[in-house]
C-alpha positions in Angstrom: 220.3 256.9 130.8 223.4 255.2 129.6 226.2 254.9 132.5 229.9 255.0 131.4 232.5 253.2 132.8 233.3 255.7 135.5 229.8 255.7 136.5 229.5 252.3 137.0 232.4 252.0 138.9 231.2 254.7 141.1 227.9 252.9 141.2 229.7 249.4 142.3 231.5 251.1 144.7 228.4 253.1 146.3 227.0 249.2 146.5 229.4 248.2 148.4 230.2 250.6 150.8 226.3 249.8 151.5 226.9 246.2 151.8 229.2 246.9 154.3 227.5 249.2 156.3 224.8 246.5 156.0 226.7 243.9 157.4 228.4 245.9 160.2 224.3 246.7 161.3 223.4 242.8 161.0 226.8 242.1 162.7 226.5 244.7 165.6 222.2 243.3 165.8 223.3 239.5 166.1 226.0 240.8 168.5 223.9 242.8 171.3 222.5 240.9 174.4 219.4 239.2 174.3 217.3 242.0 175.8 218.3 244.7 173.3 217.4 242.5 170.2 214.6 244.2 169.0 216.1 246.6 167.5 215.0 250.4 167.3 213.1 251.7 164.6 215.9 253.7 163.8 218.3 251.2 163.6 215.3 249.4 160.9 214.6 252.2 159.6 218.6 252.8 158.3 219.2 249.2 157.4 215.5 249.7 154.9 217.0 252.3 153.4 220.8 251.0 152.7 218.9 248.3 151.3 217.1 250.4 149.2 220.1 252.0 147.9 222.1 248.8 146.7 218.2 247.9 145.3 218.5 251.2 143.3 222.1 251.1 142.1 221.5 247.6 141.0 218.6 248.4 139.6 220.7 251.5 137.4 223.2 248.9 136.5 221.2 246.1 135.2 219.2 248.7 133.0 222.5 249.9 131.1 223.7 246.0 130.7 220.5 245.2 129.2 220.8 248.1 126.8 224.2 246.6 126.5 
């Protein structure tokens, strides 16, 4: 699957609105008194799976620049 311009904008974009939410989560984490730490598996569960996205799109755009 070859991504056009357009589409890889989108995809950069995408990455970095999930970069952000991932920073904001490690930000408000670091930020929380000592005894509420350990955060919920909620909380690690949404921060595994932004990661995952910017993984994917990543993933998508290093694909097309191989393919060049």
């Amino acid at each position: 699957m070859e991504l056009d311009l357009d589409e890889s904008s989108l995809a950069i974009g995408r990455i970095e609105r999930a970069l952000s939410r991932i920073e904001k989560a490690l930000t408000d984490r670091a930020n929380r008194p000592p005894a509420a730490v350990a955060a919920p598996a909620a909380d690690q569960s949404a921060l595994k799976a932004e990661v995952a996205a910017v993984i994917g799109e990543l993933d998508l755009l290093i694909a097309e620049a191989e393919r060049g």
